[in-house]
C-alpha positions, 0 to 999 in steps of 0.5 A: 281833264276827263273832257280832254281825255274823252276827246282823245279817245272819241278823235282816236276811234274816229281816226281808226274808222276813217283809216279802215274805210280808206287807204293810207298815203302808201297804198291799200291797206287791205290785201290787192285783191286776186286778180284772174291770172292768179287764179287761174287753173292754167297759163301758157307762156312763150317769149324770146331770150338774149342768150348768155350776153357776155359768156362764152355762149354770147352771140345767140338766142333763146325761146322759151316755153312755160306751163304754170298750173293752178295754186298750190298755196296753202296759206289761209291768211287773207293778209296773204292773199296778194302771194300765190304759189303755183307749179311750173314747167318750162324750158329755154332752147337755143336757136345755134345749137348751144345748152338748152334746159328745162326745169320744173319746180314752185313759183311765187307771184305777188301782186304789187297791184291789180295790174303789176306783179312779180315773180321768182322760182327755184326749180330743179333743171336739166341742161345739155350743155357740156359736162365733166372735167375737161375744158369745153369747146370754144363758145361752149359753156362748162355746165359741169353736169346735166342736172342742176338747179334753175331760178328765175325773176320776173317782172310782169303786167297784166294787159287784160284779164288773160293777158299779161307781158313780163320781162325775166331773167333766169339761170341754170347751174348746179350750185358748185356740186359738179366738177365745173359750174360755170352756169348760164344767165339769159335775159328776155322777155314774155307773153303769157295767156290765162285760160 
Protein backbone atom coordinates (compact mmCIF):
# COMPACT_ATOMS: atom_id res chain seq x y z
CA UNK A 1 0.00 0.00 0.00
CA UNK A 2 2.83 2.53 1.02
CA UNK A 3 4.56 1.67 -2.40
CA UNK A 4 1.42 2.29 -4.33
CA UNK A 5 0.79 5.49 -2.56
CA UNK A 6 4.22 6.77 -2.65
CA UNK A 7 3.69 6.17 -6.64
CA UNK A 8 0.70 8.31 -6.82
CA UNK A 9 2.14 10.85 -5.00
CA UNK A 10 5.68 10.84 -6.81
CA UNK A 11 3.32 10.59 -10.62
CA UNK A 12 1.27 13.58 -9.07
CA UNK A 13 4.30 15.95 -8.55
CA UNK A 14 5.86 14.79 -11.95
CA UNK A 15 2.43 15.78 -13.42
CA UNK A 16 2.26 19.19 -11.97
CA UNK A 17 6.18 19.89 -13.05
CA UNK A 18 5.19 18.95 -16.62
CA UNK A 19 2.06 20.88 -16.64
CA UNK A 20 4.02 24.07 -15.34
CA UNK A 21 6.55 24.08 -18.02
CA UNK A 22 4.15 23.44 -20.68
CA UNK A 23 0.78 24.48 -21.96
CA UNK A 24 -2.56 22.79 -21.43
CA UNK A 25 -4.85 21.50 -24.63
CA UNK A 26 -6.48 24.65 -24.19
CA UNK A 27 -3.81 27.05 -24.26
CA UNK A 28 -1.16 29.08 -22.11
CA UNK A 29 -1.63 28.34 -18.90
CA UNK A 30 0.20 31.57 -17.82
CA UNK A 31 -1.08 34.96 -18.73
CA UNK A 32 -0.12 35.97 -22.93
CA UNK A 33 2.47 38.14 -22.48
CA UNK A 34 1.83 41.90 -23.14
CA UNK A 35 2.24 42.71 -26.58
CA UNK A 36 3.88 46.45 -27.58
CA UNK A 37 0.21 47.95 -28.58
CA UNK A 38 -0.62 47.25 -24.88
CA UNK A 39 1.92 49.03 -23.73
CA UNK A 40 2.32 51.70 -25.52
CA UNK A 41 1.98 55.39 -24.54
CA UNK A 42 0.14 56.49 -27.33
CA UNK A 43 -2.17 55.09 -30.32
CA UNK A 44 -3.67 56.77 -33.42
CA UNK A 45 -6.78 55.12 -35.08
CA UNK A 46 -8.86 56.14 -38.30
CA UNK A 47 -11.30 54.11 -40.30
CA UNK A 48 -14.64 54.27 -41.89
CA UNK A 49 -18.24 53.41 -40.82
CA UNK A 50 -21.70 52.17 -42.40
CA UNK A 51 -23.89 54.69 -40.90
CA UNK A 52 -26.87 53.40 -39.04
CA UNK A 53 -27.71 50.41 -41.70
CA UNK A 54 -31.26 50.07 -41.48
CA UNK A 55 -32.39 53.39 -39.20
CA UNK A 56 -33.70 56.36 -40.33
CA UNK A 57 -30.21 58.02 -41.03
CA UNK A 58 -29.16 54.79 -43.41
CA UNK A 59 -27.81 55.67 -46.40
CA UNK A 60 -24.46 57.21 -45.32
CA UNK A 61 -21.02 56.93 -43.84
CA UNK A 62 -18.76 57.69 -41.09
CA UNK A 63 -15.02 58.58 -40.37
CA UNK A 64 -13.69 57.85 -37.55
CA UNK A 65 -10.90 59.15 -35.50
CA UNK A 66 -9.29 57.89 -31.82
CA UNK A 67 -6.59 58.69 -29.28
CA UNK A 68 -5.90 55.97 -26.83
CA UNK A 69 -3.28 57.07 -24.31
CA UNK A 70 -1.08 54.62 -22.06
CA UNK A 71 -2.48 52.29 -19.30
CA UNK A 72 -4.16 53.27 -16.82
CA UNK A 73 -4.86 49.87 -15.11
CA UNK A 74 -4.16 49.58 -11.48
CA UNK A 75 -4.20 46.05 -11.12
CA UNK A 76 -0.87 44.04 -10.05
CA UNK A 77 -2.12 40.69 -10.39
CA UNK A 78 -0.03 39.00 -13.11
CA UNK A 79 -3.03 36.44 -13.96
CA UNK A 80 -4.34 39.90 -15.00
CA UNK A 81 -1.89 40.88 -17.37
CA UNK A 82 -3.53 40.09 -20.68
CA UNK A 83 -6.35 43.09 -19.42
CA UNK A 84 -5.27 46.66 -20.18
CA UNK A 85 -7.46 49.79 -19.20
CA UNK A 86 -6.43 52.69 -20.98
CA UNK A 87 -8.36 56.15 -21.94
CA UNK A 88 -9.56 57.43 -25.10
CA UNK A 89 -10.85 60.01 -27.04
CA UNK A 90 -12.71 59.93 -30.45
CA UNK A 91 -15.47 60.80 -32.61
CA UNK A 92 -17.77 59.58 -35.59
CA UNK A 93 -18.47 62.29 -38.39
CA UNK A 94 -20.84 61.83 -41.12
CA UNK A 95 -19.79 62.29 -44.41
CA UNK A 96 -24.14 63.70 -45.57
CA UNK A 97 -24.61 65.92 -42.79
CA UNK A 98 -26.34 63.78 -40.14
CA UNK A 99 -25.15 63.16 -36.20
CA UNK A 100 -22.12 63.33 -35.67
CA UNK A 101 -20.56 62.43 -32.01
CA UNK A 102 -17.70 62.36 -29.65
CA UNK A 103 -16.91 60.45 -26.62
CA UNK A 104 -14.16 60.18 -24.18
CA UNK A 105 -14.05 57.48 -21.32
CA UNK A 106 -12.17 53.86 -20.00
CA UNK A 107 -11.41 51.16 -22.72
CA UNK A 108 -10.39 47.69 -21.93
CA UNK A 109 -8.41 45.54 -24.26
CA UNK A 110 -7.77 41.47 -23.53
CA UNK A 111 -5.39 40.05 -25.39
CA UNK A 112 -6.92 36.60 -26.78
CA UNK A 113 -3.23 35.95 -28.25
CA UNK A 114 -0.13 37.56 -29.15
CA UNK A 115 -1.60 38.81 -32.10
CA UNK A 116 -5.67 38.74 -31.55
CA UNK A 117 -7.34 41.03 -29.22
CA UNK A 118 -10.62 42.67 -28.18
CA UNK A 119 -11.89 45.67 -26.95
CA UNK A 120 -14.99 47.30 -25.58
CA UNK A 121 -15.60 51.21 -23.76
CA UNK A 122 -18.27 52.72 -22.04
CA UNK A 123 -17.81 56.62 -22.62
CA UNK A 124 -19.87 59.62 -21.87
CA UNK A 125 -20.41 61.25 -25.47
CA UNK A 126 -21.71 64.51 -27.36
CA UNK A 127 -24.05 64.26 -30.49
CA UNK A 128 -25.39 66.97 -32.64
CA UNK A 129 -28.14 65.19 -33.74
CA UNK A 130 -31.59 66.33 -33.28
CA UNK A 131 -33.11 66.77 -29.70
CA UNK A 132 -36.42 67.76 -27.70
CA UNK A 133 -40.00 66.31 -27.95
CA UNK A 134 -40.99 66.76 -31.22
CA UNK A 135 -40.80 64.37 -34.21
CA UNK A 136 -37.37 64.68 -36.10
CA UNK A 137 -36.76 65.47 -39.52
CA UNK A 138 -37.18 62.96 -42.17
CA UNK A 139 -33.84 60.69 -42.49
CA UNK A 140 -32.99 62.27 -39.12
CA UNK A 141 -32.53 60.28 -35.91
CA UNK A 142 -34.29 61.61 -32.53
CA UNK A 143 -31.39 61.55 -30.43
CA UNK A 144 -33.44 63.11 -27.47
CA UNK A 145 -30.46 64.95 -26.11
CA UNK A 146 -26.78 66.14 -27.04
CA UNK A 147 -25.37 64.51 -24.11
CA UNK A 148 -25.26 60.90 -23.56
CA UNK A 149 -23.48 57.79 -23.52
CA UNK A 150 -21.19 55.90 -26.26
CA UNK A 151 -20.00 52.23 -26.10
CA UNK A 152 -18.20 50.13 -28.27
CA UNK A 153 -16.75 46.79 -29.41
CA UNK A 154 -13.83 45.74 -31.10
CA UNK A 155 -12.26 42.85 -32.60
CA UNK A 156 -8.77 43.72 -33.71
CA UNK A 157 -5.21 41.98 -35.06
CA UNK A 158 -2.17 42.83 -34.63
CA UNK A 159 -0.36 43.23 -37.91
CA UNK A 160 3.02 44.17 -36.77
CA UNK A 161 4.51 45.54 -33.53
CA UNK A 162 2.67 49.04 -34.51
CA UNK A 163 0.48 47.99 -36.57
CA UNK A 164 -3.11 46.55 -35.84
CA UNK A 165 -6.61 46.33 -37.84
CA UNK A 166 -9.94 45.95 -36.14
CA UNK A 167 -13.36 45.78 -36.87
CA UNK A 168 -15.98 47.66 -34.29
CA UNK A 169 -19.11 48.43 -33.80
CA UNK A 170 -20.49 51.42 -31.57
CA UNK A 171 -23.37 53.18 -30.23
CA UNK A 172 -24.40 56.53 -29.08
CA UNK A 173 -27.53 57.17 -26.92
CA UNK A 174 -28.70 58.65 -23.59
CA UNK A 175 -30.10 55.29 -21.94
CA UNK A 176 -33.88 56.80 -22.03
CA UNK A 177 -32.89 60.06 -19.54
CA UNK A 178 -34.25 62.29 -22.38
CA UNK A 179 -37.44 62.82 -23.93
CA UNK A 180 -36.51 60.71 -27.00
CA UNK A 181 -33.61 58.06 -27.39
CA UNK A 182 -33.69 56.75 -30.32
CA UNK A 183 -29.82 56.13 -30.68
CA UNK A 184 -27.53 55.19 -33.30
CA UNK A 185 -25.56 51.84 -33.88
CA UNK A 186 -22.51 52.17 -36.65
CA UNK A 187 -20.66 49.49 -37.87
CA UNK A 188 -17.17 49.35 -39.48
CA UNK A 189 -13.91 49.09 -39.57
CA UNK A 190 -10.16 50.40 -38.28
CA UNK A 191 -6.54 50.84 -38.49
CA UNK A 192 -4.70 51.72 -35.78
CA UNK A 193 -0.61 52.75 -35.16
CA UNK A 194 1.17 52.33 -31.78
CA UNK A 195 3.71 54.87 -31.33
Amino acid sequence: MKRILSAFVLSCVTCSAAVSAETSPFGQLLPPEATYRMTSPFEARLGGFVHEPGGSEKGSADISGEVIFGNISVNTDPWWDFVTMRAHVGGTFNTDAKTNGEYFGPIWTVALTDRFFVEASIDGAFNDGFTGALKPPPHHAGMGCHVGFHESFSLGYDLTEHWSVMATAEHYSNLNLCARNHGISNFGARIGYSF
